[in-house]
SEZABA-283484 format. One record per residue (C-alpha): residue number from 0; residue in three letters; x, y, z. Coordinates in Angstrom, 3 decimals, always signed. Layout:
N
ATOM|NUM|Ala|X|Y|Z
...
! end
This chain:
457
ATOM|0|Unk|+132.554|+103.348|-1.435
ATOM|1|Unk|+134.937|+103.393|+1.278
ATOM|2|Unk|+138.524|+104.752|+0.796
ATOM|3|Unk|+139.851|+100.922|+0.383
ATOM|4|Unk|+136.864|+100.041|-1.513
ATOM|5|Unk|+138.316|+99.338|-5.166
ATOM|6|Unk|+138.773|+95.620|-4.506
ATOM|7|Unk|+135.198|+94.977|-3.607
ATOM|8|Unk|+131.842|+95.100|-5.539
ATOM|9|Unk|+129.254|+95.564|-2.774
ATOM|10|Unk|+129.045|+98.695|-0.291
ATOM|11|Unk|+129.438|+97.557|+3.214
ATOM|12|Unk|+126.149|+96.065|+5.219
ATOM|13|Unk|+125.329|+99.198|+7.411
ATOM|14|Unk|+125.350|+96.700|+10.071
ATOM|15|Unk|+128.759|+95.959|+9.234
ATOM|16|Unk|+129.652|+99.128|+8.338
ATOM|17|Unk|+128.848|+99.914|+12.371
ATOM|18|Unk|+130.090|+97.091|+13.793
ATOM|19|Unk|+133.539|+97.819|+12.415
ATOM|20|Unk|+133.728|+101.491|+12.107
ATOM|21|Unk|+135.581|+103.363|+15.224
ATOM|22|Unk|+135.093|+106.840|+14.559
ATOM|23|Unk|+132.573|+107.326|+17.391
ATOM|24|Unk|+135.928|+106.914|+19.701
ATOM|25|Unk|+138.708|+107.094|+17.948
ATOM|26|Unk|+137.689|+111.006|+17.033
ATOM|27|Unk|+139.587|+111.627|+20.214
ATOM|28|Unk|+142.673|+111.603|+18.735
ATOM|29|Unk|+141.903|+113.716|+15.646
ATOM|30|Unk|+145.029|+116.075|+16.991
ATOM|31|Unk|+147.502|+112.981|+16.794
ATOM|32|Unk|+146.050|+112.100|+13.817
ATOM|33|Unk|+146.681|+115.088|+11.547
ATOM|34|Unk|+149.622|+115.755|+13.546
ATOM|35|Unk|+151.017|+112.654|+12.264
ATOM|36|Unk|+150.066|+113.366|+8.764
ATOM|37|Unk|+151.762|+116.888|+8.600
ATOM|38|Unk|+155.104|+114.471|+9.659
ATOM|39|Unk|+154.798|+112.266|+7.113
ATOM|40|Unk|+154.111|+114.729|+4.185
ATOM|41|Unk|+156.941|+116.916|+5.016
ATOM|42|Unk|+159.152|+114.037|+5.208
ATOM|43|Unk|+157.453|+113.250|+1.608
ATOM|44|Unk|+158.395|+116.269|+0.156
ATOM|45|Unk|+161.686|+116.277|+1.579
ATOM|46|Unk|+162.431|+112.710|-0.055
ATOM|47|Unk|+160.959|+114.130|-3.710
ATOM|48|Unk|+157.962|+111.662|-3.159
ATOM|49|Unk|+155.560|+114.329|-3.704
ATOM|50|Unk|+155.727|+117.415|-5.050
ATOM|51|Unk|+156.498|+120.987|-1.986
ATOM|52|Unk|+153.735|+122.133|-3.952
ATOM|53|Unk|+151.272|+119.482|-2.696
ATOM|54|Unk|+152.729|+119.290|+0.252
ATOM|55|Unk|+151.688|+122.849|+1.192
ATOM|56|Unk|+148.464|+122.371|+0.025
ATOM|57|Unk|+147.792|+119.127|+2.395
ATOM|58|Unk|+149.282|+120.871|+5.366
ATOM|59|Unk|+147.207|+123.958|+4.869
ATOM|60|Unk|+144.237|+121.438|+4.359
ATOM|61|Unk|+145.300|+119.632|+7.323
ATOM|62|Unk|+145.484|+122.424|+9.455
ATOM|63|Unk|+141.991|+124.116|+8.109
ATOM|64|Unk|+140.158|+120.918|+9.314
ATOM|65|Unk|+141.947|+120.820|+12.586
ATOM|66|Unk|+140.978|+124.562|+13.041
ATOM|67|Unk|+137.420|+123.975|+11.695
ATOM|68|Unk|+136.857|+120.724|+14.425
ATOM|69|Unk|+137.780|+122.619|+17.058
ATOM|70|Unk|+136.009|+125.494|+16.370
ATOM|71|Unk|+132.807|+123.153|+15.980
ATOM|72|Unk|+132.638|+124.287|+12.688
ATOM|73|Unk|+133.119|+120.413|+11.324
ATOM|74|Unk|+131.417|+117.983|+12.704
ATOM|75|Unk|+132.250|+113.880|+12.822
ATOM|76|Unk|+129.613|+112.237|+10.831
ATOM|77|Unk|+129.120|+108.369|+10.992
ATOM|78|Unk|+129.847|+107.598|+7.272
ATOM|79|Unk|+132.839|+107.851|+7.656
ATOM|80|Unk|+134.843|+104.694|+9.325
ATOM|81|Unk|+137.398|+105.928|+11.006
ATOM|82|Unk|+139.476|+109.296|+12.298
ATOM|83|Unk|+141.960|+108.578|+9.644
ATOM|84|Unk|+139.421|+108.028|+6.961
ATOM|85|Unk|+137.459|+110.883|+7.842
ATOM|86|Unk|+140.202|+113.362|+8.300
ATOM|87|Unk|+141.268|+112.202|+4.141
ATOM|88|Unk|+138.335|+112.590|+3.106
ATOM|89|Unk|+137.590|+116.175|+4.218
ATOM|90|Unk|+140.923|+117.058|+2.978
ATOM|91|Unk|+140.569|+115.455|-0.523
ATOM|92|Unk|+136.921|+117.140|-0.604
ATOM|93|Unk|+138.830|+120.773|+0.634
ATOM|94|Unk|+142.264|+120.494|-1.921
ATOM|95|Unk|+141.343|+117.719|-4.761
ATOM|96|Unk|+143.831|+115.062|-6.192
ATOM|97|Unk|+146.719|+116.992|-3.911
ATOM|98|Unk|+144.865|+115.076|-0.771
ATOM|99|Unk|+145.339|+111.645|-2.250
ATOM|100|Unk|+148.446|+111.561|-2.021
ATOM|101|Unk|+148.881|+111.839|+1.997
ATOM|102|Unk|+148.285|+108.053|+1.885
ATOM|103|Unk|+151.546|+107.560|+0.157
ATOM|104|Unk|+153.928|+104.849|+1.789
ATOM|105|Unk|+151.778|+104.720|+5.070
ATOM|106|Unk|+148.914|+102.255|+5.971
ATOM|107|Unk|+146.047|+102.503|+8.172
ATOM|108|Unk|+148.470|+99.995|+10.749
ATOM|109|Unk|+151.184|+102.282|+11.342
ATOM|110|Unk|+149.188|+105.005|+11.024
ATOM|111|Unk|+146.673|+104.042|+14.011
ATOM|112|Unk|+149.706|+102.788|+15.634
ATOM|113|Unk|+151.675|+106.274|+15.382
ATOM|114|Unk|+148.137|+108.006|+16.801
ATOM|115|Unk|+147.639|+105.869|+19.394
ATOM|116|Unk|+151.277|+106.082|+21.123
ATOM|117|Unk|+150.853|+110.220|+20.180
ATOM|118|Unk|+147.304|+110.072|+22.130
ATOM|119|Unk|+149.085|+107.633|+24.996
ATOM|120|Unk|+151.924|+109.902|+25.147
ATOM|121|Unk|+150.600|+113.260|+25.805
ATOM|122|Unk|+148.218|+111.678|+28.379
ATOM|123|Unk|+151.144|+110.064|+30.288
ATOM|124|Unk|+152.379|+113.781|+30.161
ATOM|125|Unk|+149.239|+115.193|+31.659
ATOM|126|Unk|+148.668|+112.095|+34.503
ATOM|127|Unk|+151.870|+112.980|+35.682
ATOM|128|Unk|+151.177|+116.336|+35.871
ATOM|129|Unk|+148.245|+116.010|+37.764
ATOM|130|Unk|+149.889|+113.594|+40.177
ATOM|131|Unk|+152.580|+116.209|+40.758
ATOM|132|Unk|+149.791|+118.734|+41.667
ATOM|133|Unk|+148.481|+116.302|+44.288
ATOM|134|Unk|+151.725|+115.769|+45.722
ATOM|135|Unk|+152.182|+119.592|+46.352
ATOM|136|Unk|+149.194|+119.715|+48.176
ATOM|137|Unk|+150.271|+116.134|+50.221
ATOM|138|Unk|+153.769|+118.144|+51.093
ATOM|139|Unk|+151.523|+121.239|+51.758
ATOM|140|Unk|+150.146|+118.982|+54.595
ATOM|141|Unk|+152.929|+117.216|+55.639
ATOM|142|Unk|+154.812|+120.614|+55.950
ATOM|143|Unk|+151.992|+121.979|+58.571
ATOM|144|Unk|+151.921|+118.712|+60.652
ATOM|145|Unk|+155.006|+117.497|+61.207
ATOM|146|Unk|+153.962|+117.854|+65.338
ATOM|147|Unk|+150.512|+116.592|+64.979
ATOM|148|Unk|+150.449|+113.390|+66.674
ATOM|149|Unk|+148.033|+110.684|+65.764
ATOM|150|Unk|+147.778|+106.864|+66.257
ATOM|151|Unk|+149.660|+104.760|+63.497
ATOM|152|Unk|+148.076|+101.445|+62.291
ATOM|153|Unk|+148.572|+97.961|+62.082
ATOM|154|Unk|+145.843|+95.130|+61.286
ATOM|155|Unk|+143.218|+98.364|+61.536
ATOM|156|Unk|+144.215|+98.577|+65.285
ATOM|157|Unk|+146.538|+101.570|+66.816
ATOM|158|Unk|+150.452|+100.325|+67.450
ATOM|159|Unk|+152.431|+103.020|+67.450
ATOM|160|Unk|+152.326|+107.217|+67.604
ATOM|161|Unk|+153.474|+108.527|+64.223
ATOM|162|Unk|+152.381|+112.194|+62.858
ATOM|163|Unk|+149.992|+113.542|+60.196
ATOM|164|Unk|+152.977|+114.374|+58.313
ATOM|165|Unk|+154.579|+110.911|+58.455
ATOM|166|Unk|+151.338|+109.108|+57.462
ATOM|167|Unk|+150.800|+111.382|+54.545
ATOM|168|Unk|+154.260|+110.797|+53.876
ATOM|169|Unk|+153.975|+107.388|+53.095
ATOM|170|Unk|+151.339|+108.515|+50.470
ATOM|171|Unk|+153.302|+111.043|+49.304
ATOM|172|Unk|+156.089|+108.099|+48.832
ATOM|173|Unk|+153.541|+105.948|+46.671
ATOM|174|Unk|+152.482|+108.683|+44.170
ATOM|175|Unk|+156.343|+109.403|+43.569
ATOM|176|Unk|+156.864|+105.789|+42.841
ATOM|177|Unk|+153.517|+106.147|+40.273
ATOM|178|Unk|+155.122|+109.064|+38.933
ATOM|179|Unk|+158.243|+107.111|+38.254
ATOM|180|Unk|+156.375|+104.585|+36.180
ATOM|181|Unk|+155.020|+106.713|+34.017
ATOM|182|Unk|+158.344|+107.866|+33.185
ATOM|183|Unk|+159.505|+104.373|+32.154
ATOM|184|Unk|+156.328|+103.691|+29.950
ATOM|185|Unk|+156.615|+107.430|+28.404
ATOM|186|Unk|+160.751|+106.431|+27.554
ATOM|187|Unk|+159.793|+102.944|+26.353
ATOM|188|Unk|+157.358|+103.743|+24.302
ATOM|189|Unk|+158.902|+106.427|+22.433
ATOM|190|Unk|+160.294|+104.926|+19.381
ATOM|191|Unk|+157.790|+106.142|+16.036
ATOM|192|Unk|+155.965|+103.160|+14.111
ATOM|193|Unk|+155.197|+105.367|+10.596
ATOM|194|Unk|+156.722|+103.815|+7.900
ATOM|195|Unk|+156.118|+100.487|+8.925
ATOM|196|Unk|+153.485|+100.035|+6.604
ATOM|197|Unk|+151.065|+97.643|+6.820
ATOM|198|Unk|+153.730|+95.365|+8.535
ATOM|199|Unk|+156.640|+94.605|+6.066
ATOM|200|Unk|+157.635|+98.300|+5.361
ATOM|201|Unk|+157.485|+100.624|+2.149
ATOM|202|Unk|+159.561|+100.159|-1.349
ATOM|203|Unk|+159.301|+104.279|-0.830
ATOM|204|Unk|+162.673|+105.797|+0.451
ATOM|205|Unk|+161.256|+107.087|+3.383
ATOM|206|Unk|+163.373|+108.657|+5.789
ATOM|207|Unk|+161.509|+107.217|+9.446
ATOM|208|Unk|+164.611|+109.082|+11.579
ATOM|209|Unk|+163.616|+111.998|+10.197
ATOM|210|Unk|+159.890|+111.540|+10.564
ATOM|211|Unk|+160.840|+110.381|+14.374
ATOM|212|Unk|+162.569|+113.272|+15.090
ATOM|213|Unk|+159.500|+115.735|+13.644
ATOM|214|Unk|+157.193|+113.639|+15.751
ATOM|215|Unk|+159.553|+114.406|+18.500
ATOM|216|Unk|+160.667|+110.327|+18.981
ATOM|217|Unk|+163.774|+109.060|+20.348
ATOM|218|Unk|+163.926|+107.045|+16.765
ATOM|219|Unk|+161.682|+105.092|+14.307
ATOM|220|Unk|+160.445|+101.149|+15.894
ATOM|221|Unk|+163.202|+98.813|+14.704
ATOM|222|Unk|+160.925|+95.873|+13.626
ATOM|223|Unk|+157.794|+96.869|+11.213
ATOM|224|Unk|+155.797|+93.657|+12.127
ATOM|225|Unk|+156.036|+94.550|+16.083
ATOM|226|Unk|+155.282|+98.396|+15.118
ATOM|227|Unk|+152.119|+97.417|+14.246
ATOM|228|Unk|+151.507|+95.081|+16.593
ATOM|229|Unk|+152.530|+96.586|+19.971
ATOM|230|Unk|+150.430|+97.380|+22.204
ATOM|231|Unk|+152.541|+96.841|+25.399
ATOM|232|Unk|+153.128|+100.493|+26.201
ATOM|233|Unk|+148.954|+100.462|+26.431
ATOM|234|Unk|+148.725|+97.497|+28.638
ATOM|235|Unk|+151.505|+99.224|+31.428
ATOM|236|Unk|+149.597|+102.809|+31.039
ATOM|237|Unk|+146.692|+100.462|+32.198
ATOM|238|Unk|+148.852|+98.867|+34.687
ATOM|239|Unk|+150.463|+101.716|+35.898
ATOM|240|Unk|+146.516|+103.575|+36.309
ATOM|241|Unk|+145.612|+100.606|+38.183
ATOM|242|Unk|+148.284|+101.527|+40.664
ATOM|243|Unk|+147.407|+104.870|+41.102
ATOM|244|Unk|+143.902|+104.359|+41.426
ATOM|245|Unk|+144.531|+101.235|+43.906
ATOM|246|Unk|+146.968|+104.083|+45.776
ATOM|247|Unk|+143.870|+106.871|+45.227
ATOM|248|Unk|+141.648|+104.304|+46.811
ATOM|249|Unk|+143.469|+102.607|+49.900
ATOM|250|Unk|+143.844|+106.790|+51.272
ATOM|251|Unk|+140.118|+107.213|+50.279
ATOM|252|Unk|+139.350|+104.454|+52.486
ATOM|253|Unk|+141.227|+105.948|+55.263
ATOM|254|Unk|+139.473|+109.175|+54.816
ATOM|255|Unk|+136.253|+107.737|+54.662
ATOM|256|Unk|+136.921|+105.965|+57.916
ATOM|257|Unk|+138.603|+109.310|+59.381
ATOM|258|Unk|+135.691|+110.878|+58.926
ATOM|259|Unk|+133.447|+108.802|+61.193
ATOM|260|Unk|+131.766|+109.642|+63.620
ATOM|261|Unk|+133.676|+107.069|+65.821
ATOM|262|Unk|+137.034|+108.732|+64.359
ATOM|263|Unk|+136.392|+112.206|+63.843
ATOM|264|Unk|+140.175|+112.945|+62.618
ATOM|265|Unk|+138.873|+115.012|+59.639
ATOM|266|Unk|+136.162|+117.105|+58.376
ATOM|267|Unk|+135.678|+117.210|+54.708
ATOM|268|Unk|+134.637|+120.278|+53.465
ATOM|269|Unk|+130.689|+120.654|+51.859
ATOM|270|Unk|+131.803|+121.063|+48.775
ATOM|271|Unk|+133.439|+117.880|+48.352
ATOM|272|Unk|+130.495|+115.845|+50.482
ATOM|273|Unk|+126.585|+115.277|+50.528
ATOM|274|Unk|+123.784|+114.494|+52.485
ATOM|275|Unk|+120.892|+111.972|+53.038
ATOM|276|Unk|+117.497|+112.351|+50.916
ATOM|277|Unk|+116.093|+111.072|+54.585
ATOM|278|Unk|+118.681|+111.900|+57.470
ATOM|279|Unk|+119.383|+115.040|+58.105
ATOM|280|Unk|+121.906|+114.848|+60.173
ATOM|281|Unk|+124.444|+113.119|+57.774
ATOM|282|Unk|+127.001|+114.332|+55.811
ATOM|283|Unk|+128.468|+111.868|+53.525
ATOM|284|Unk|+131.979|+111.306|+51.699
ATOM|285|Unk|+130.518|+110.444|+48.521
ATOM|286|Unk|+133.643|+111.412|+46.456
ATOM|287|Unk|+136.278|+109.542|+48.259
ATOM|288|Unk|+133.600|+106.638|+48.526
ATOM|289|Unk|+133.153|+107.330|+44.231
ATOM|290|Unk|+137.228|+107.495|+43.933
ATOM|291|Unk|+137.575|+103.890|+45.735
ATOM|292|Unk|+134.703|+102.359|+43.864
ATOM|293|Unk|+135.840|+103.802|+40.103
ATOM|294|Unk|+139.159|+101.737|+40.886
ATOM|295|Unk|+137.323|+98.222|+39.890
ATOM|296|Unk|+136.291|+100.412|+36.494
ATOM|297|Unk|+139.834|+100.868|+35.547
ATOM|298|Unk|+141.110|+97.309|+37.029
ATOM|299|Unk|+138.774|+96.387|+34.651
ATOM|300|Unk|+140.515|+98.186|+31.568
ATOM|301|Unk|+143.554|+96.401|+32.176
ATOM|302|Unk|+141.773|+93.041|+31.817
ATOM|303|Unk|+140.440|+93.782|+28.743
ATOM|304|Unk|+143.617|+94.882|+26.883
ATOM|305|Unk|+145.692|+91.794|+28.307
ATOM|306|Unk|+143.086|+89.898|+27.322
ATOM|307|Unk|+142.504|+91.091|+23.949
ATOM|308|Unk|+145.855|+90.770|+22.946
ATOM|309|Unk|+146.568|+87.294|+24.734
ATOM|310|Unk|+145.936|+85.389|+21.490
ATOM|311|Unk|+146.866|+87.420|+18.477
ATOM|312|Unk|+148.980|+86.234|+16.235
ATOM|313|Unk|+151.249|+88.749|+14.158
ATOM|314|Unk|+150.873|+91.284|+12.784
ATOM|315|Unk|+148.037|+93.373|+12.709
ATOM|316|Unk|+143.957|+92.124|+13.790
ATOM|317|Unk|+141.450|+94.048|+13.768
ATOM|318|Unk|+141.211|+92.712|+17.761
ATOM|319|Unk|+143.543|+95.625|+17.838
ATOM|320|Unk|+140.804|+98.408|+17.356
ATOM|321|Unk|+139.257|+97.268|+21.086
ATOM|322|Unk|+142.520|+98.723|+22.614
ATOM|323|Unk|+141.354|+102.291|+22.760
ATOM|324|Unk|+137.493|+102.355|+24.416
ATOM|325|Unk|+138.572|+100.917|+27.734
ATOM|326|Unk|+141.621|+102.690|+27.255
ATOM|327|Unk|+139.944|+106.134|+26.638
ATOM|328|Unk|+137.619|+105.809|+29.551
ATOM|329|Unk|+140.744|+104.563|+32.288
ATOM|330|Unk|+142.614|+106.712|+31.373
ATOM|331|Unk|+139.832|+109.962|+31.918
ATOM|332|Unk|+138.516|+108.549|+35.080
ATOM|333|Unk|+141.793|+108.059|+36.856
ATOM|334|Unk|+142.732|+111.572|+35.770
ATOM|335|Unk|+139.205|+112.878|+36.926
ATOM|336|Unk|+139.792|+111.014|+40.223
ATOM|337|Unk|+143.404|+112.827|+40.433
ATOM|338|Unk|+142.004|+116.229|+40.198
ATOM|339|Unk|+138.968|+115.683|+42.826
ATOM|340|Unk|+141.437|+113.909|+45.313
ATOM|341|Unk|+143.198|+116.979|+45.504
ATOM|342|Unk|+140.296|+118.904|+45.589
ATOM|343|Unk|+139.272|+117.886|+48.437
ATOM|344|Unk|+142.476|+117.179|+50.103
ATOM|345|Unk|+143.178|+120.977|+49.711
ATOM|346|Unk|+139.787|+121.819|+51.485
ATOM|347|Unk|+139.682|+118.874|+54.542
ATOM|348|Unk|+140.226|+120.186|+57.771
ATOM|349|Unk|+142.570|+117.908|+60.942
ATOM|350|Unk|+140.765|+117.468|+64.347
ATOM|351|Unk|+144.626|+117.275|+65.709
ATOM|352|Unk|+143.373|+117.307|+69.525
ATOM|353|Unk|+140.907|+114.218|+68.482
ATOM|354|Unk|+143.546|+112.745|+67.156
ATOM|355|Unk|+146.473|+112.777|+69.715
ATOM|356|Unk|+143.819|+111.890|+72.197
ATOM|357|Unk|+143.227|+108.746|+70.110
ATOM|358|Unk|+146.693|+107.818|+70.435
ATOM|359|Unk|+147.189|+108.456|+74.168
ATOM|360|Unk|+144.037|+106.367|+74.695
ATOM|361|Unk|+144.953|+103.794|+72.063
ATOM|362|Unk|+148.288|+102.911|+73.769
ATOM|363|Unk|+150.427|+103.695|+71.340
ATOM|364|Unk|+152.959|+104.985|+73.831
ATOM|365|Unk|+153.475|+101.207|+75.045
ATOM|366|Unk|+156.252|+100.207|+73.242
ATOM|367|Unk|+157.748|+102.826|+74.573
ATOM|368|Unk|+157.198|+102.195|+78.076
ATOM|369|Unk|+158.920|+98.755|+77.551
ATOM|370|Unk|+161.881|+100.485|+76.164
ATOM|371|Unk|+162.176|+102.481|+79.529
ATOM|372|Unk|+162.432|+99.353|+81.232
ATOM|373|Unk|+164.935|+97.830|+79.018
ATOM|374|Unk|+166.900|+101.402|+79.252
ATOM|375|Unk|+166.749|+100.585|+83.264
ATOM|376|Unk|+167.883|+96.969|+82.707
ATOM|377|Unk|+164.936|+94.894|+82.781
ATOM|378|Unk|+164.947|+92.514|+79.871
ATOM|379|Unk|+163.260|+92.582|+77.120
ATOM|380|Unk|+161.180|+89.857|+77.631
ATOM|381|Unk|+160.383|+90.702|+81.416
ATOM|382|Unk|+159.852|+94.727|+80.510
ATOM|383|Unk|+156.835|+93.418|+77.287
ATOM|384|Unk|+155.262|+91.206|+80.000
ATOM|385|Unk|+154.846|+93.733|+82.793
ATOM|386|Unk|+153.565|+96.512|+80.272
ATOM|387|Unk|+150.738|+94.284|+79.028
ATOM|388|Unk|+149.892|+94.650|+82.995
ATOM|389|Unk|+149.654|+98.206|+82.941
ATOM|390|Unk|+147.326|+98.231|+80.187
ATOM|391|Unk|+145.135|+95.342|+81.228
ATOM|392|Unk|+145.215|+97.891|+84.334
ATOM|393|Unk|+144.211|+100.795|+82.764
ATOM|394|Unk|+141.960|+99.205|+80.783
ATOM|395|Unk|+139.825|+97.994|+83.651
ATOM|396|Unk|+140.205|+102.029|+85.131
ATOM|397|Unk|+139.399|+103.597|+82.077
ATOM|398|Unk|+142.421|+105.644|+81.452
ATOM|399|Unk|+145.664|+105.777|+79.790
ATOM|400|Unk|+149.407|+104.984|+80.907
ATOM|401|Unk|+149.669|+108.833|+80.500
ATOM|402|Unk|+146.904|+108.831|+83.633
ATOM|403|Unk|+148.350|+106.609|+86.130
ATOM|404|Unk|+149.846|+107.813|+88.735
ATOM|405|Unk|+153.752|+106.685|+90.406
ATOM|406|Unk|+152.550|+105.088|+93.096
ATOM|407|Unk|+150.237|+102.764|+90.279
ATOM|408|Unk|+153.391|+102.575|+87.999
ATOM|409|Unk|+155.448|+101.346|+90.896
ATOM|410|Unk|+153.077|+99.001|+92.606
ATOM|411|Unk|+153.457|+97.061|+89.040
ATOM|412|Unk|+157.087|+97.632|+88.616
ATOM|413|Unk|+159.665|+99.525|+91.020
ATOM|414|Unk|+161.902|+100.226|+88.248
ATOM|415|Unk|+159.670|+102.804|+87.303
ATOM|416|Unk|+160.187|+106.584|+88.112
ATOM|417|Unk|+158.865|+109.912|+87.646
ATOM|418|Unk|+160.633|+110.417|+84.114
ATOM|419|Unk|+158.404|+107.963|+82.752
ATOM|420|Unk|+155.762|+110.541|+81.721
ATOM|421|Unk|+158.569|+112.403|+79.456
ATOM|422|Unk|+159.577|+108.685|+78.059
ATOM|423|Unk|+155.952|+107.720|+77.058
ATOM|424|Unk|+154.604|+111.170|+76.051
ATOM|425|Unk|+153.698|+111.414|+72.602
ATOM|426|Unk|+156.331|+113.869|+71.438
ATOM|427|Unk|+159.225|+112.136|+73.278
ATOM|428|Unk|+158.058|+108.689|+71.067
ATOM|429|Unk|+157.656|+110.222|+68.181
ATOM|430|Unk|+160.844|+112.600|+68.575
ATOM|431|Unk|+163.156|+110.620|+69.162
ATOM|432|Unk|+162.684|+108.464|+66.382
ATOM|433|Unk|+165.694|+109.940|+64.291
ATOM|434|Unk|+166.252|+107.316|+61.741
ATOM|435|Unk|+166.081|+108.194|+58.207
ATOM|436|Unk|+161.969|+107.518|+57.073
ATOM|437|Unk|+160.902|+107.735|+60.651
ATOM|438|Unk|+158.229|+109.557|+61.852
ATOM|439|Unk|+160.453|+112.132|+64.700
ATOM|440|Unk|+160.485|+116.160|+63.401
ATOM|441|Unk|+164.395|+116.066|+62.696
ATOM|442|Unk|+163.553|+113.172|+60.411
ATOM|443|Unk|+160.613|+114.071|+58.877
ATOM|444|Unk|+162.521|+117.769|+57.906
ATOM|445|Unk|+164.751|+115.897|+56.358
ATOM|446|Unk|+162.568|+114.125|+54.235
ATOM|447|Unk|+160.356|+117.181|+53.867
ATOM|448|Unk|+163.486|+118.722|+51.838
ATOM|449|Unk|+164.449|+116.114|+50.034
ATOM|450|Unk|+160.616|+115.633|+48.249
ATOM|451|Unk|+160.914|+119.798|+48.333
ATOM|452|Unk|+164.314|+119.576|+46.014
ATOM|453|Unk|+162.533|+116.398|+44.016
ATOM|454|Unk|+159.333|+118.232|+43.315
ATOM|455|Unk|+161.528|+121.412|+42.134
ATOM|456|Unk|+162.165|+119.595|+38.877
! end
């Protein structure tokens, strides 16, 4: 008979019985679990609800299974239906009639609920760990390139000359802003559900500020019916893994396409690539390609919570039990995908001469040459018109504006003069770009320092 089972006649179908049960996943938070319990029985005691006595006992029970799982000594066994039913169990089997009472004033509703937001908090605490790890080795980068020039994008086709350190910048820029979110889900959610009950409270005189305050909670949930009900701080993990994974994927993609042959801006190290069962010759990004496809797998994860809890009335359904699987898995991958990124961003190599020769061929420089003009009084208008000449001239030649000559620059405009080549070179346009979140060395330094001083924290 189940734990619940005095109101009913008939043991569960076994069909049933696996249908409904959740200890094949939910086992994962067996820490939260009994950590919760050892709250709630001290706060017990402390209110004269149960005897010190017994509430030594069921901590030193507690703490015997949680040494004995992790030790493999205990195993998770499916008759049992649930973490919570199988950690009471074991501890009524271990101390006797001292174990039944670690059910008093709590239900299975605020007690999944507490485990849950324990599980979902020390994960948001390890994500953002990891993401802080990555962005040490993105400032690593940015640090050592802050001179190595390289054609910046637009529509997939070069505009403008930025620097490795400015495009890994923007990255870096992105993962602070995911790092950020999980700071507002981790303060949101930290308000403790126990005592709640099942969803109208306890006639016990619990004290749920104390209880908060052992569980390490800003407070106790102010409404029981929403503390068993919430799931919100799930669905914006979710959200906020979605992000970093869609972030995780759009550099993959830029990686995978670096690493073309047609490209040849990076070479990612063996370890973090493989090769063709039939051509030799090829030497394949398999874990950025793996990174960018995994995204749809946690996209996916945030479609199923939102969708499970669309249409759930209050309080608690047992809906609610498909909120962890997805969860579980999202939630593993993108931190999986974390630590490889920065795997094998710590190990790629930078072609730098490929790549500021791919923005001196790509005409990146153009702009600039129109800005000479303007600088020599040609307007605006006139100067864009007669530098779409000199490329549709050095297109048909075969070279860059770097590679014309005076006598070329001058037979298309007279303005033009020999200090032309210092206004279009690559580290004159990028250089003196001096605006705050521009892509010139004095601006990029002090950006450099201020992510420095941020990721000092």
């Amino acid at each position: 008979m189940k734990l619940w089972g005095g109101r009913f006649t008939k043991e569960t179908n076994k069909l049933v019985h696996n249908f409904n049960a959740s200890l094949s996943f939910d086992q994962k938070f067996y820490k939260q679990d009994i950590q919760g319990s050892i709250a709630h029985v001290t706060m017990l005691a402390k209110q004269g609800i149960i005897e010190e006595s017994d509430k030594v006992a069921i901590i030193n029970g507690l703490n015997s299974i949680l040494t004995d799982i992790e030790n493999g000594h205990l195993e998770f066994t499916p008759e049992h239906e649930d973490i919570h039913s199988f950690v009471e169990a074991h501890l009524i089997e271990r101390i006797g009639d001292p174990g039944k009472k670690l059910h008093t004033g709590r239900s299975r509703n605020d007690q999944v609920a507490l485990d849950m937001k324990l599980y979902v908090r020390d994960e948001v605490v390890e994500l953002d760990s990891l993401l802080k790890t990555l962005l040490l080795s993105i400032m690593k980068v940015m640090e050592e390139n802050t001179e190595t020039f390289m054609p910046g994008f637009t529509h997939l086709q070069k505009a403008q000359p930025v620097t490795l350190a400015h495009h890994f910048g923007a990255y870096f820029e992105m993962f602070k802003r995911d790092r950020s979110r999980l700071t507002d889900i981790y303060d949101r959610m930290n308000y403790c559900p126990l005592g709640a009950g099942a969803l109208a409270g306890t006639t016990y005189p619990l004290d749920r500020e104390y209880t908060a305050s052992l569980l390490n909670f800003d407070g106790p949930t102010l409404n029981s019916m929403d503390s068993v009900s919430d799931r919100d701080y799930v669905i914006e993990l979710m959200s906020a893994l979605s992000t970093i994974m869609m972030h995780l994927s759009r550099f993959c993609e830029e990686i995978i396409i670096w690493n073309s042959n047609e490209y040849r801006f990076v070479n990612i190290d063996d370890s973090y690539s493989t090769g063709s069962s039939i051509m030799p010759q090829k030497k394949n990004p398999d874990i950025a390609e793996l990174i960018r496809g995994k995204t749809g797998r946690v996209y996916g994860a945030l479609t199923s919570i939102l969708t499970t809890m669309k249409g759930i009335p209050l309080a608690y359904n047992k809906d609610m039990q498909e909120d962890k699987e997805f969860a579980f898995d999202a939630i593993d991958t993108t931190k999986g995908c974390i630590a490889l990124f920065t795997g094998m961003i710590d190990t790629m190599t930078f072609n730098k001469q490929v790549m500021e020769s791919s923005a001196k061929n790509g005409f990146t420089n153009a702009t600039d040459a129109a800005d000479y003009l303007v600088n020599h009084g040609v307007p605006f208008r006139d100067a864009h018109g007669i530098v779409g000449q000199l490329v549709l001239f050095c297109e048909g030649k075969g070279i860059s504006l770097d590679d014309m000559t005076l006598d070329e620059f001058k037979a298309i405009s007279p303005v033009f003069e020999e200090d032309i080549y210092d206004a279009i070179s690559l580290k004159t346009c990028v250089d003196k770009r001096l605006t705050i979140g521009a892509p010139g060395k004095e601006a990029m330094d002090k950006v450099i320092a201020i992510n420095k001083e941020y990721l000092s924290k």
